[in-house]
C-alpha positions as CSV (number, residue, x, y, z in Angstrom):
1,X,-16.4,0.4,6.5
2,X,-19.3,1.9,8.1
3,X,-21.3,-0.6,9.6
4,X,-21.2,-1.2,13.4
5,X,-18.6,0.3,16.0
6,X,-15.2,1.7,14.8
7,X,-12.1,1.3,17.0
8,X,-9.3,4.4,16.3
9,X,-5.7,3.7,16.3
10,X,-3.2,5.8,16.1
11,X,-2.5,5.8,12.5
12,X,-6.0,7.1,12.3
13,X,-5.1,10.1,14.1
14,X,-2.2,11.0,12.6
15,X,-3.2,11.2,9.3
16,X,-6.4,12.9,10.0
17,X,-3.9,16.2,11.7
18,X,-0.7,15.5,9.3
19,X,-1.1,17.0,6.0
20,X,2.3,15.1,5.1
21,X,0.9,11.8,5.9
22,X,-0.1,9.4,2.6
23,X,-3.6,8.9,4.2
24,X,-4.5,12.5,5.2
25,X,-6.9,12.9,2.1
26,X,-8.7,9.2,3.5
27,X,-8.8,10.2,6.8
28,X,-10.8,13.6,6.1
29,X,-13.2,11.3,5.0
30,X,-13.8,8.9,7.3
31,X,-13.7,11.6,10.5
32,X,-16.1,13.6,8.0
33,X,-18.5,11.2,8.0
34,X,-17.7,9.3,11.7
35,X,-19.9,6.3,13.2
36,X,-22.4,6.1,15.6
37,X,-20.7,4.2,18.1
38,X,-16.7,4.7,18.1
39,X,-13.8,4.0,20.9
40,X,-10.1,4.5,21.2
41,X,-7.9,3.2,24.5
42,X,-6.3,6.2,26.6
43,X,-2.8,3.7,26.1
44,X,-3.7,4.5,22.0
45,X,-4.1,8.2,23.0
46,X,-1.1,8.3,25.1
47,X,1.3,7.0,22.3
48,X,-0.5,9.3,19.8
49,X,0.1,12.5,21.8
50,X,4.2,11.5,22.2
51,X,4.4,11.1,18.3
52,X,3.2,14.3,17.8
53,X,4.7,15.8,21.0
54,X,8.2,14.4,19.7
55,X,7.9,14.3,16.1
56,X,5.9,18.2,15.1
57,X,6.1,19.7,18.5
58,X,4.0,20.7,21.5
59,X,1.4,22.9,19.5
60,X,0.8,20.0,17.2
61,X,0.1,17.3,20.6
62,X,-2.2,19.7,21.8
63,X,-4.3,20.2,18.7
64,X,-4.6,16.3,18.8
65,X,-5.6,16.2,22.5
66,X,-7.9,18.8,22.0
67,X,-9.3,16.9,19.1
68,X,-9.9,14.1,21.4
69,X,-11.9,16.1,23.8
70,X,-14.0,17.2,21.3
71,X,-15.3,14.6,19.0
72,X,-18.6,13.5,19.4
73,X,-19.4,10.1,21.1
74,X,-16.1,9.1,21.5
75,X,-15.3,6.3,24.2
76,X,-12.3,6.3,25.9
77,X,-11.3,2.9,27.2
78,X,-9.5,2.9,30.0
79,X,-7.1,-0.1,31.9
80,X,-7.9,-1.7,34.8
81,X,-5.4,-4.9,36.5
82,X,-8.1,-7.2,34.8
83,X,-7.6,-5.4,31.3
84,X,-3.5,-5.6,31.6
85,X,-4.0,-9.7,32.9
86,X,-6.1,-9.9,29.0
87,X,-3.5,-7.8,27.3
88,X,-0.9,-10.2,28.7
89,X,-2.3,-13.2,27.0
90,X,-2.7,-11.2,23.8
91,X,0.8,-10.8,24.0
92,X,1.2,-14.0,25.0
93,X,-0.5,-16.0,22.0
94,X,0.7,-13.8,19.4
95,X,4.5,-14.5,20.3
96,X,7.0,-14.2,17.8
97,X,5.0,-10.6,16.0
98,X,6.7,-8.0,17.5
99,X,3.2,-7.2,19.0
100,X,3.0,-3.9,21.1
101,X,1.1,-3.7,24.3
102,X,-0.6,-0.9,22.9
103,X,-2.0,-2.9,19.8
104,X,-2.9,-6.0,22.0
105,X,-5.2,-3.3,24.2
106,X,-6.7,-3.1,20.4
107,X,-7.1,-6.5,20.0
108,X,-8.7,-6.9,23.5
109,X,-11.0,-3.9,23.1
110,X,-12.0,-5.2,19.8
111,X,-12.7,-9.0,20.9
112,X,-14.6,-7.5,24.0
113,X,-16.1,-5.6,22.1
114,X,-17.0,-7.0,19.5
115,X,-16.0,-4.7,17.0
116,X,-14.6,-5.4,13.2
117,X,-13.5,-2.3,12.1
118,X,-10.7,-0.5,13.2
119,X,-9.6,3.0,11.6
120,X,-5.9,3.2,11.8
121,X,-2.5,2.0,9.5
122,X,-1.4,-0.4,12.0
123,X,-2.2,-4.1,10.1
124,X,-1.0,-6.0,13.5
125,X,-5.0,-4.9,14.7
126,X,-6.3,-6.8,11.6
127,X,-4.5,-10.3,12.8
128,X,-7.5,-11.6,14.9
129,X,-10.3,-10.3,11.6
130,X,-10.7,-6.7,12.1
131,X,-10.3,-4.8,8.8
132,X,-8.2,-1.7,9.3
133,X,-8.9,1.5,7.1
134,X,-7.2,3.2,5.6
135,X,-4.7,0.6,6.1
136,X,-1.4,1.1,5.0
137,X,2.3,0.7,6.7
């Protein structure tokens, strides 16, 4: 799973910080070792920071937001009225999955992109080809 760009969901995150999730050991790994080129959405960093905000507590949101200042190369991707128009027809030709608009921001980044990885737990990001590491839930 090394090879090219890496996209980082939230599952990624949270295993990396929670020592009580089943892929914390995985997650050491892969941020131990991270890619060249790697991105995450500020939509994937704003539902990331509420599940630890709501779920361990304000100390544990801030560790991750700090986190996310301070890794190296990281991309933020950010969404403009263009980006919501493409996340809209995501949403729209994957009726019927219970898609979030949070994962079809994924699947647009990734298609724009062109990126095939995707660190996270979240299958729905591996329904257009993407393989998702560690995988999972």
């Amino acid at each position: 799973m090394r090879a090219g760009s890496v996209y980082l969901d939230s599952g990624a995150f949270i295993a990396f910080l929670d020592r009580s999730d089943e892929h914390h050991e995985v997650a050491l790994g892969l941020f131990g070792d991270p890619p060249a080129r790697w991105c995450t959405s500020v939509a994937v960093v704003s539902e990331t920071y509420g599940w630890f905000l709501h779920r361990l507590g304000e100390p544990e949101a801030r560790t991750f937001r700090l986190l996310v200042d301070e890794l190296p190369r990281l991309e933020l991707v950010g969404l403009d009225e263009a980006g919501h128009r493409a996340v809209a027809a995501k949403l729209e030709k994957h009726r019927g999955r219970k898609l979030t608009y949070v994962d079809a921001l994924g699947l647009v980044v990734l298609q724009q992109r062109r990126i095939r990885t995707v660190w996270g737990t979240d299958q729905d990001l591996a329904i257009e080809g993407a393989r998702v590491a560690p995988g999972g839930r």
